[in-house]
Every structure is written in structure tokens, then in C-alpha cells.
C-alpha positions as CSV (number, residue, x, y, z in Angstrom):
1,X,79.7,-25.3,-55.6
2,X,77.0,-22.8,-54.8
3,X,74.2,-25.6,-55.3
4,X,76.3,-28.3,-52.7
5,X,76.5,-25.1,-49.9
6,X,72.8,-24.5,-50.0
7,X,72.1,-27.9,-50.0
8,X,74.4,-28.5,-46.9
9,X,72.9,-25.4,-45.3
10,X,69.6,-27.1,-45.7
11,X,70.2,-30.4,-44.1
12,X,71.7,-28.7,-41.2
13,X,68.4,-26.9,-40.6
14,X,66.5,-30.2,-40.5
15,X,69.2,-31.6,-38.5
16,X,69.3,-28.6,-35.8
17,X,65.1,-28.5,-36.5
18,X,65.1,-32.3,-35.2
19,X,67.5,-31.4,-32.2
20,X,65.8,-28.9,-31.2
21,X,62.2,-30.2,-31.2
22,X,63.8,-33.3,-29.0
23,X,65.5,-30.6,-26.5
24,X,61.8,-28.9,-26.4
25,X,60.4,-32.5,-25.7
26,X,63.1,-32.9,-23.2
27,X,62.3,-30.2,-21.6
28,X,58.5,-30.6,-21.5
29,X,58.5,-34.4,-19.9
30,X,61.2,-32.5,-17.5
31,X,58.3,-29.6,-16.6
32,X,55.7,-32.6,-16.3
33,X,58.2,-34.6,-13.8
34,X,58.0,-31.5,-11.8
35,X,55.1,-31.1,-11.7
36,X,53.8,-34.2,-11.2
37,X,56.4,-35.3,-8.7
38,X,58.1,-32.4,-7.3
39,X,55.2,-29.9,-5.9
40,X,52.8,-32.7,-4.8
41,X,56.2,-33.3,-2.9
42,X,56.1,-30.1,-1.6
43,X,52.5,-29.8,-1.3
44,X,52.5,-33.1,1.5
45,X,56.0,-31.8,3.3
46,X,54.4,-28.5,3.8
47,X,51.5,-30.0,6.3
48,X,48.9,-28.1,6.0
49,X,49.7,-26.0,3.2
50,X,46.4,-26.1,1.0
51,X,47.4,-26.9,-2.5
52,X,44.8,-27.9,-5.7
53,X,41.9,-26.1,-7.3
54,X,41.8,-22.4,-6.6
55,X,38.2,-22.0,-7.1
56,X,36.8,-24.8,-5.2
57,X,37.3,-23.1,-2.5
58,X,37.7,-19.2,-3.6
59,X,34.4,-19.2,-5.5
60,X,32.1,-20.7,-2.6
61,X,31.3,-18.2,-2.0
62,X,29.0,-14.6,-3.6
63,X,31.8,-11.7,-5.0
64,X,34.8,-13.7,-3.8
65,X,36.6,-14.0,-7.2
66,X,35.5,-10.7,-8.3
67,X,37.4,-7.2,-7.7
68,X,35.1,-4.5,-6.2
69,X,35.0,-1.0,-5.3
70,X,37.2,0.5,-2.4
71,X,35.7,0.2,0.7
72,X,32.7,-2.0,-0.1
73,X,32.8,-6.1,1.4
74,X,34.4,-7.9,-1.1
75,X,32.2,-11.0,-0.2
76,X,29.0,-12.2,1.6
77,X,29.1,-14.6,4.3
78,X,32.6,-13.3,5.2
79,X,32.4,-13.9,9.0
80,X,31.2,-17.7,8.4
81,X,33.9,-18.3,5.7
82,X,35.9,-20.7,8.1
83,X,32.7,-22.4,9.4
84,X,31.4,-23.1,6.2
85,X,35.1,-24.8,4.8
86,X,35.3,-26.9,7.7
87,X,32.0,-28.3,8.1
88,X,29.7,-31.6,6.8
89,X,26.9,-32.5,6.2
90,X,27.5,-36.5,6.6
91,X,29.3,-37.7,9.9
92,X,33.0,-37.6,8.3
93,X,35.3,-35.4,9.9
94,X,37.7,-35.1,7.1
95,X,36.7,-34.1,3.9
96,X,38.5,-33.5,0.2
97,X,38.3,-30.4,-1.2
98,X,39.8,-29.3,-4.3
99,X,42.5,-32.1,-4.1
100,X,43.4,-31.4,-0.4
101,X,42.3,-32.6,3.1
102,X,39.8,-30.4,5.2
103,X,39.9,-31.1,8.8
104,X,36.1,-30.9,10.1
105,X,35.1,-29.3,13.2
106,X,31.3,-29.2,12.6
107,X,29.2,-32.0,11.2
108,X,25.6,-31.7,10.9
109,X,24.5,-35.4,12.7
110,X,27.1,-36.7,15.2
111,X,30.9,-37.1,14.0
112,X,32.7,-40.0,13.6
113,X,35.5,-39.7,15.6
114,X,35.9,-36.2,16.5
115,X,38.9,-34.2,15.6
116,X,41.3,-32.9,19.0
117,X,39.3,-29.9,19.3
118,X,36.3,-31.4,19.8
119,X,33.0,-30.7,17.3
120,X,30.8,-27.3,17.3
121,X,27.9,-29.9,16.6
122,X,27.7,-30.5,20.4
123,X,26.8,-26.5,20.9
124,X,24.7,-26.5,17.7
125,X,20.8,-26.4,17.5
126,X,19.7,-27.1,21.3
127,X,22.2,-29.1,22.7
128,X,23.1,-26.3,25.2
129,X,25.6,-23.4,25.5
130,X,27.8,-25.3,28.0
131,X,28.9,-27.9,25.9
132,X,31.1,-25.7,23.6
133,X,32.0,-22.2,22.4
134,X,29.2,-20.2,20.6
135,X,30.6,-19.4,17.2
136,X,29.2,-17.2,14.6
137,X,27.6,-19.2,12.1
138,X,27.3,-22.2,14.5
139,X,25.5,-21.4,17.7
140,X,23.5,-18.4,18.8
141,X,25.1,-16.0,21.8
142,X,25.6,-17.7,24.5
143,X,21.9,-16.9,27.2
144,X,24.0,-16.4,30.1
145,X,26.8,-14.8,29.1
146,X,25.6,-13.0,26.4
147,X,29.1,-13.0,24.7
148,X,31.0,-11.8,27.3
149,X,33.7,-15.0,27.7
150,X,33.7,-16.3,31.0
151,X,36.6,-15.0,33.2
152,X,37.7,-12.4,31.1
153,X,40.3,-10.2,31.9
154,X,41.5,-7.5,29.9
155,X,45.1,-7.1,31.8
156,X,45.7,-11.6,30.6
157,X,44.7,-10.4,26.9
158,X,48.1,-9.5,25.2
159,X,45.9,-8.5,22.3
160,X,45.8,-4.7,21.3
161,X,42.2,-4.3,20.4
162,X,41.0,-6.9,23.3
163,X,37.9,-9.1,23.1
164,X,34.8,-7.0,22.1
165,X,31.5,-8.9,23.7
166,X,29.4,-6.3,21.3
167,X,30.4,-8.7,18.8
168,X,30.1,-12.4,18.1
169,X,32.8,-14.8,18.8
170,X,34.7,-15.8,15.6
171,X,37.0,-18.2,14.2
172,X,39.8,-15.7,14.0
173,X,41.0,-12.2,15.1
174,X,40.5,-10.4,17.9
175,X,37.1,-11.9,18.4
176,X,38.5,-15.3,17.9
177,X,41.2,-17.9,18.7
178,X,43.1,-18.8,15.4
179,X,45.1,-15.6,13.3
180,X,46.7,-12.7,14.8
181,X,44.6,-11.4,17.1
182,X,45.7,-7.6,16.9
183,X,43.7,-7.6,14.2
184,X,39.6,-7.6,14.0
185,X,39.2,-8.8,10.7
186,X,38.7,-12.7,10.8
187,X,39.4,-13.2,7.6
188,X,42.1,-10.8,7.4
189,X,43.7,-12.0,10.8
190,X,44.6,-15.2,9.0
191,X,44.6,-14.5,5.6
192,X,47.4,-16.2,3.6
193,X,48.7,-18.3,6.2
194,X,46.7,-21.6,4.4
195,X,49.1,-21.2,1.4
196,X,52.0,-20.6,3.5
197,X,54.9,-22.6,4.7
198,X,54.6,-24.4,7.8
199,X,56.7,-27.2,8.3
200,X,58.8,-25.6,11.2
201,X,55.6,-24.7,14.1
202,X,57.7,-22.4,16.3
203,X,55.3,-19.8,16.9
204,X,57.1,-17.2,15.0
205,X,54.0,-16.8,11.9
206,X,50.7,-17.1,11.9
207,X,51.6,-20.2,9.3
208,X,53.8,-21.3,11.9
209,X,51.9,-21.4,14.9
210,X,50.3,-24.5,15.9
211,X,47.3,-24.5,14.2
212,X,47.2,-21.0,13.3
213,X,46.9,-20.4,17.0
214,X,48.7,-16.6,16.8
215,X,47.6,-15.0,19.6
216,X,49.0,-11.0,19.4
217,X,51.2,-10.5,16.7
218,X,54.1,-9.1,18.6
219,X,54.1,-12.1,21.0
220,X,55.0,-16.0,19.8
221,X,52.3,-18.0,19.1
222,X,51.5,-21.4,19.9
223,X,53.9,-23.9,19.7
224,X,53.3,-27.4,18.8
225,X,53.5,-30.6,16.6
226,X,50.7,-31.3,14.8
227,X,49.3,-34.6,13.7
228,X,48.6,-35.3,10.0
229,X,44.9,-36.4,10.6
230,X,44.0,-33.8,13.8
231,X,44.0,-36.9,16.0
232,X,41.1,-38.8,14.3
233,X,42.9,-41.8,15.0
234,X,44.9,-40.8,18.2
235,X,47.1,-43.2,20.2
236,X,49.7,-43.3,22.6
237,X,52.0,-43.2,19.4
238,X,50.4,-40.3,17.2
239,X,49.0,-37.6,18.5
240,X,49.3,-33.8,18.8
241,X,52.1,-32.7,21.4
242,X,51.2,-29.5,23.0
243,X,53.5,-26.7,24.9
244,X,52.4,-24.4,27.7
245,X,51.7,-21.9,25.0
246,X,48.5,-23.1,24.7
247,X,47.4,-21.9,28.3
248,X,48.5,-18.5,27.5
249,X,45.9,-18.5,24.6
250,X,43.4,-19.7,26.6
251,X,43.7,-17.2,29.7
252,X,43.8,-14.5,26.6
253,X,39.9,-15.0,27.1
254,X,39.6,-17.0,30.4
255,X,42.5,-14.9,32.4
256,X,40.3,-15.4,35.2
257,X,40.4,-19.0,35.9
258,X,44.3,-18.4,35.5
259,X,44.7,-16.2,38.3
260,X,47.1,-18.3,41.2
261,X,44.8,-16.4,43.5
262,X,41.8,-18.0,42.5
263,X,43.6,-21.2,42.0
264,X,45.1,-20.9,45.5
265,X,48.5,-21.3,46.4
266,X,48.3,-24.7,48.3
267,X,45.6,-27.0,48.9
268,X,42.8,-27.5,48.8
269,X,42.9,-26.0,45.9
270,X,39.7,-23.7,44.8
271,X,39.7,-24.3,41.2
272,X,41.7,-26.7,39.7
273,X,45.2,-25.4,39.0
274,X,46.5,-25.5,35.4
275,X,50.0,-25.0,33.5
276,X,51.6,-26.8,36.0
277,X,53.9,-29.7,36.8
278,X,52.2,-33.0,37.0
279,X,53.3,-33.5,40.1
280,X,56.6,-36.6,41.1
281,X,54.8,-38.2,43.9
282,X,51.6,-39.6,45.3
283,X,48.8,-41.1,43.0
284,X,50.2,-39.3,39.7
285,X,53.4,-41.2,39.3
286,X,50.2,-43.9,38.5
287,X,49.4,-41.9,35.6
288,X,47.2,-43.8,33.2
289,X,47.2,-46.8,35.5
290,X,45.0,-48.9,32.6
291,X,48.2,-49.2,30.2
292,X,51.6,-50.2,32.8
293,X,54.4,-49.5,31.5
294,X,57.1,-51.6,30.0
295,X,60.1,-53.6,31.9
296,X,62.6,-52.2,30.4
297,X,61.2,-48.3,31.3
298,X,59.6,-48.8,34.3
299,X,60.1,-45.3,35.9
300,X,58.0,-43.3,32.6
301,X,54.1,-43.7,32.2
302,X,52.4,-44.1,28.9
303,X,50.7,-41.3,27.2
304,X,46.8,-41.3,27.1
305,X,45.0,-38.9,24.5
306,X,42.2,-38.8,26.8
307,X,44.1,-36.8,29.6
308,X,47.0,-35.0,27.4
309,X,50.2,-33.3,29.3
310,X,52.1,-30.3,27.6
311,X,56.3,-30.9,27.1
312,X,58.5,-28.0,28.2
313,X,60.1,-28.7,25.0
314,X,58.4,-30.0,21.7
315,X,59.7,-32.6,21.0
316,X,60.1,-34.1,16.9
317,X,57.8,-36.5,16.9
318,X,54.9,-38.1,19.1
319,X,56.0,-39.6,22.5
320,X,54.7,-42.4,24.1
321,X,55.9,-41.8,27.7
322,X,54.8,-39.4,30.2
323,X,56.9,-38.3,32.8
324,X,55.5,-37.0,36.4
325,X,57.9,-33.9,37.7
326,X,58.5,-33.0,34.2
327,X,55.6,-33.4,32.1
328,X,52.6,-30.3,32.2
329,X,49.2,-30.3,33.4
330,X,47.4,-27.7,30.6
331,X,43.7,-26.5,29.6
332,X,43.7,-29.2,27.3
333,X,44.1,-32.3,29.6
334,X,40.5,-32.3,30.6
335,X,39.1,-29.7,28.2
336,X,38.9,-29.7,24.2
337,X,38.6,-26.7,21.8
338,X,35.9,-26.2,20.4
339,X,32.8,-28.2,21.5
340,X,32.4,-31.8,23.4
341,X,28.9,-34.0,23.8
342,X,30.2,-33.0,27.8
343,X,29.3,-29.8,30.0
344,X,32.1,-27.3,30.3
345,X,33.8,-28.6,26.4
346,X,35.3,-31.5,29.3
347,X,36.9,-34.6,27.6
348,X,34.2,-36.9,29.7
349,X,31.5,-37.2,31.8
350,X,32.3,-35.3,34.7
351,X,28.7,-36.0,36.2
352,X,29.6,-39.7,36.0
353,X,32.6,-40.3,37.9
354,X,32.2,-40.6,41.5
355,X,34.8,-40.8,44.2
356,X,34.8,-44.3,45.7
357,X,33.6,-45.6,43.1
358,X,35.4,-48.3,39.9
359,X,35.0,-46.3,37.0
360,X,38.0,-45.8,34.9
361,X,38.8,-43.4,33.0
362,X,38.3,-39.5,33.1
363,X,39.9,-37.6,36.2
364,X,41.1,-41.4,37.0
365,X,43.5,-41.2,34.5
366,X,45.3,-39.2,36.7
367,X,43.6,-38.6,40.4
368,X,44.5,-42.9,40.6
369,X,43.3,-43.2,44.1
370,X,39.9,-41.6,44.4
């Protein structure tokens, strides 16, 4: 009897040994559906969200991966960090690294097809100061302004710290356009917000700010909707939507060219006016005169990434109509980010368009009867 219980007990272990390796398998193929499936899953629906190789970008650079003593840089080439991610050396302005997709702001020879803010490689070596901003570990000070930015005015800078022209511009910080500017650090300014979630851009993070556009920390940032390739392959249909937000960033520098006063309050106007409505009557209810619009809408216009308008509210995805009386005139309709082959970072040739004259095009897109 003893003999038959042992034996019993022994088939039962193989049987429960057998079980249980096939639950562990179970489980394993489960982990590697996850894996596999899931996070890449999770990885595209979070936008930008950088996702792959840790080190291919954490061990660019000198002293990045390694701890070090309080106090003490914990890398070289800090200040550069951004610039050196985001460039190329070949004319692509999207690159892979480490399994994700780098949008590329400075090429080394001319870009194909330039991202929406433009490419630093227009402000680079000696093409000339006005054709973008001068970036640290792009472009040398600017020889007029010598780092003080153009229209500055402390009183439009919500920042705490304000813009310090002893020091270089910078990607990020207070020095900079992208991060929280309250704080000087660059790299601190926007650290962990590459690895944070973003799908909702409402301003509210530095992850969810459009672009990382943060502005002072104790203010919204920017506000947006942000297309999957930057706008390398921009259309009426898919493009970038941007809110009035943005002007506030940019008067954070250029408060100056913001001022109603200088602007004037009726026309002629002394500078042209920004942030606000592109106007219901006259030549601008011809906006984009090139591209009518359909039959069946024949009181909208249709959206031209060469002249962008802000929405009072973001809408969910990219519109194709533009509305005059409703739609927004912002720094970014004639102006891009960072650098353009054009004087002043303009979206064209301002040089080249003459009054009188049949060019399209340019201020035509919306001035449709000079």
C-alpha cells in the first residue's frame, strides 16, 4: 500500500511539474506579446515620447552615464546636448536614433525639406545673423546685437530669472525657447519631458506643451497639435495647428514688436500687427487665392502652410479651411522658428515681392490685391 502511495505521489509531481512548466511558457509568450505589441503601442500613441536604446542617446556624450561628485558637471558639452541630437550631417531632416525618430533642425549642407521651424543651417558658418537665431553650438553671437534679443522687454517676460544677454542663447531655459523657462539650466529646464506622456498638448507640462514650448512654469504653455513628421510633408490636410499661445512665447523675448503702441492702433499701421483677427472683409476674405475653394463651402478658404493662421480653439485634427473674422494672424504666419534661407527667419523672399507686380505667393497669400 505504502509502495502504490509513493508511486501516485510521484506521478503527480511530474504531472503538476508538466503543468507548471506550460503555465511558465504561457506566461512568457504572454510577457513577449507585451512586449512586442503592447509598449511599441504605447511608444507610437505617446507622440513624441522617445522609446528604444537608452545609451544611443545617454552615452553620446563624455561622463553622461557615469555618477560624479556633488557639485561637479556631470557631462561635457552640456549646453550643446540638444543641438548635437537634432542635427545631420547628410541633407535628411529626420533621422533614427536608437529605434526612434529625431526631428532635425540643423543639417550640415542644405535640408531637404525643412522641418516647420525652419533650419539653424541658414544662420550657420557665414550665411548671416539675420537669417535665423544664433544658438549656442550653432552660430556665433549675433555682431549687432551682441545677444541682447531684439525688442526685448523685461515687463513681456513672464519668466522669473528673465533673459540674461551675458549668456548665449540656448535651446532651453531661461536663455532659450523650449522647457520651463524659470529655470537656467537648459538641460535641466526640460529634462524628463522626452520620456514623458504627451498625448494631450494642453499646455499644462512641459511634456504637454506644444513642442516643449513651456514658457514660465507657473503660466500655461503653448498649446497646439502637432504633426507626426514636423511638417516635412505639409499640406492643406496635415500640418501643425497653432494657438495664440505661441505669440506670447515669442513677445517673451521680442515684447517689443508686441507693443499695440508700436503696432499702432489703426492704420497705417507701423509695424505689422500680430495676434490678431484675420480680418472678414476686403482682400483677405481672398485668402490663398491660388487654391478656390470648393462648391459646396464656398464661404471658408483653404489652409496654406506657407502663411499659417492660429485657431482660438485647437482643434483635433488638421483643418483644411480657413476662416477670415475668426481665424488668427500670429508670429508664425510669415516667420518660422529657428532659421530660414530668408532675412528676418521670413517664410519667403520679402526682397522679391513687389507691389504691382504678378508674383504669387508670400504676403500675396493674404495682402490679394497689391
Amino acid at each position: 500500500m505504502t509502495v502504490i502511495v509513493i508511486e501516485a505521489g510521484i506521478i503527480y509531481a511530474k504531472l503538476f511539474k508538466v503543468y507548471l512548466m506550460r503555465q511558465i511558457k504561457i506566461f512568457c509568450i504572454a510577457i513577449f506579446f507585451l512586449c512586442s505589441v503592447v509598449i511599441p503601442r504605447l511608444s507610437e500613441d505617446s507622440h513624441a515620447a522617445v522609446y528604444g536604446d537608452c545609451e544611443v542617446c545617454h552615452a553620446l556624450y563624455p561622463g553622461m552615464m557615469e555618477e560624479v561628485e556633488p557639485n561637479k558637471p556631470q557631462y561635457v558639452l552640456k549646453n550643446v546636448l540638444c543641438v548635437n541630437c537634432h542635427s545631420n550631417s547628410d541633407r535628411d531632416t529626420i533621422k533614427i536614433l536608437g529605434g526612434a525618430r529625431v526631428p532635425v533642425v540643423f543639417n550640415t549642407p542644405p535640408p531637404v525639406r525643412p522641418l516647420a521651424g525652419g533650419n539653424f543651417h541658414y544662420v550657420a558658418k557665414d550665411f548671416g545673423d539675420r537669417k535665423g537665431h544664433n544658438v549656442d553650438g550653432v552660430a556665433s553671437v549675433d555682431a549687432k546685437f551682441r545677444g541682447v534679443p531684439p525688442g526685448y522687454d523685461r515687463t513681456s517676460d513672464p519668466s522669473a530669472a528673465g533673459y540674461n544677454p551675458e549668456k548665449t542663447l540656448k535651446c532651453a531655459g531661461s536663455n532659450g525657447c523650449h522647457g520651463n523657462r524659470n529655470i537656467e539650466d537648459p538641460f535641466e529646464a526640460i529634462s524628463g519631458s522626452h520620456h514623458a506622456d504627451d498625448s494631450i498638448i494642453d499646455g499644462s507640462t512641459t511634456a504637454k506643451s506644444y513642442r516643449f514650448l513651456r514658457n514660465a512654469g507657473k503660466m500655461k504653455g503653448v498649446s497646439g497639435l502637432e504633426d507626426d513628421e514636423w511638417n516635412q510633408n505639409s499640406s492643406s490636410k496635415k500640418h501643425d495647428e497653432y494657438s495664440p499661445s505661441i505669440d506670447l512665447l515669442c513677445a517673451s523675448c521680442h515684447g517689443f514688436f508686441h507693443s499695440r503702441e508700436m503696432t499702432g492702433k489703426e492704420r497705417p499701421w507701423f509695424r505689422h500687427p500680430t495676434d490678431i483677427v484675420l480680418p472678414r472683409g476686403g482682400e483677405y476674405t481672398n485668402y490663398n487665392p491660388d487654391v478656390p475653394p470648393p462648391s459646396d463651402r464656398p464661404d471658408i478658404r483653404i489652409y496654406n502652410p506657407d502663411a499659417p493662421v492660429g485657431r482660438g480653439k485647437i482643434i483635433e485634427s488638421p483643418g483644411d479651411e480657413v476662416t477670415p473674422g475668426k481665424d488668427i494672424v500670429i508670429c508664425l504666419s510669415c516667420h518660422v522658428a529657428h532659421s530660414s534661407p530668408y532675412a528676418s527667419l521670413l517664410r519667403w523672399d520679402y526682397d522679391a515681392i513687389v507691389a504691382g507686380e504678378e508674383i504669387k505667393g508670400g504676403c500675396y497669400i493674404c495682402h490679394t490685391r497689391k
